[in-house]
C-alpha positions in Angstrom: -16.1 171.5 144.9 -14.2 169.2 146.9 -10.8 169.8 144.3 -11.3 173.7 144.3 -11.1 173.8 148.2 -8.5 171.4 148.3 -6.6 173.3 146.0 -7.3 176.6 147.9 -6.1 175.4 151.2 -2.7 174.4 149.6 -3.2 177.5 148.3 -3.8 178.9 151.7 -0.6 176.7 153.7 2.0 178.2 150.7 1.1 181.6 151.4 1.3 180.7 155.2 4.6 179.3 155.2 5.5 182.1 152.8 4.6 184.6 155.2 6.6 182.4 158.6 9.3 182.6 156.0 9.2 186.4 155.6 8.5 186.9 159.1 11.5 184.6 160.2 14.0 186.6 158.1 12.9 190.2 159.3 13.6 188.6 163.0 17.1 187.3 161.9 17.9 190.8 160.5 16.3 192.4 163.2 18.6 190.6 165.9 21.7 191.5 163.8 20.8 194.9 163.8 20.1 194.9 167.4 23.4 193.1 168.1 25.4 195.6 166.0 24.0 198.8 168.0 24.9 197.0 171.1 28.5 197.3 170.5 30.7 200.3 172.2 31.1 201.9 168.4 27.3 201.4 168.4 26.0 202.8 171.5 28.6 205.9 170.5 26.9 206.3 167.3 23.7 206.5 168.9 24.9 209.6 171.8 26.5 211.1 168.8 24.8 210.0 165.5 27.5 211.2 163.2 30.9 210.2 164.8 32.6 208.8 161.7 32.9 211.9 159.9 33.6 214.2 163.4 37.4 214.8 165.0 37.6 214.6 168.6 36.7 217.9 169.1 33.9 218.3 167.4 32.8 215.6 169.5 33.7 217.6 172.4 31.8 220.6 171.3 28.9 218.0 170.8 29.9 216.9 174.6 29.6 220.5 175.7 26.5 221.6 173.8 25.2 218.0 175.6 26.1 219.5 178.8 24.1 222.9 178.0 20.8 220.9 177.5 21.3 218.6 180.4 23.3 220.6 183.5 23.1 217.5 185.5 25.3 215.3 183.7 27.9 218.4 183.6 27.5 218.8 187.8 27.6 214.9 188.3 31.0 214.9 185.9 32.8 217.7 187.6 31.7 216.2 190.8 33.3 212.9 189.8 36.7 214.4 187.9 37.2 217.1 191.7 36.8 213.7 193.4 39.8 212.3 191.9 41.5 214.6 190.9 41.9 217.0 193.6 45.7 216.8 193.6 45.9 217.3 189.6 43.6 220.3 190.0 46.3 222.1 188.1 46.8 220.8 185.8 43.2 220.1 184.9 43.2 224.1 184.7 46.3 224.1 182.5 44.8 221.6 179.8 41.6 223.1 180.0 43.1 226.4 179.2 45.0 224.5 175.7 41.5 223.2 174.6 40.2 226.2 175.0 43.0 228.2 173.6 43.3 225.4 170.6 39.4 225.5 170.0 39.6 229.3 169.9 42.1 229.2 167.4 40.5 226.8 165.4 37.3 228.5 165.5 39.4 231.7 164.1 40.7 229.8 161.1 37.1 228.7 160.1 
């Protein structure tokens, strides 16, 4: 009896340090995957899950249809552009009126 349980607690230490070993290697991958969503590209990628394969304005139309579900964040970003931009008023309204001209005629083409 005295072989057989020795023999099952080495048994029983391998398939403990097999399982620290397991354990240690999904933390390591964990942290590197944690480290890359904490990088600007990252943190983008998580706002706007498909980034890479959008132009700039279909994240703006992503930006807009943001703004749609969440009015807050469009009233606290008008609220900071009128802020600084009082004198440029303008020609906020001049390149507001290109995008929209531009998306409209992109939209047309589609």
């Amino acid at each position: 009896m005295s072989q057989s349980s020795a023999r099952d607690r080495k048994t029983r230490i391998e398939l403990l340090q097999a399982r620290a070993a397991i354990e240690r290697q999904s933390m390591v991958h964990g942290v590197q995957y944690l480290g890359a969503s904490l990088t600007p590209r990252g943190l983008m990628e998580s706002v706007f899950p498909r980034s890479k394969r959008k132009s700039p304005s279909d994240l703006l139309m992503s930006t807009v249809n943001l703004s749609r579900k969440y009015p807050m964040l469009l009233s606290v970003g008008s609220a900071l552009f009128t802020a600084r931009a009082r004198r440029r008023l303008r020609w906020w309204k001049l390149a507001a009126g290109a995008l929209v001209a531009w998306q409209a005629a992109r939209n047309l083409r589609n």
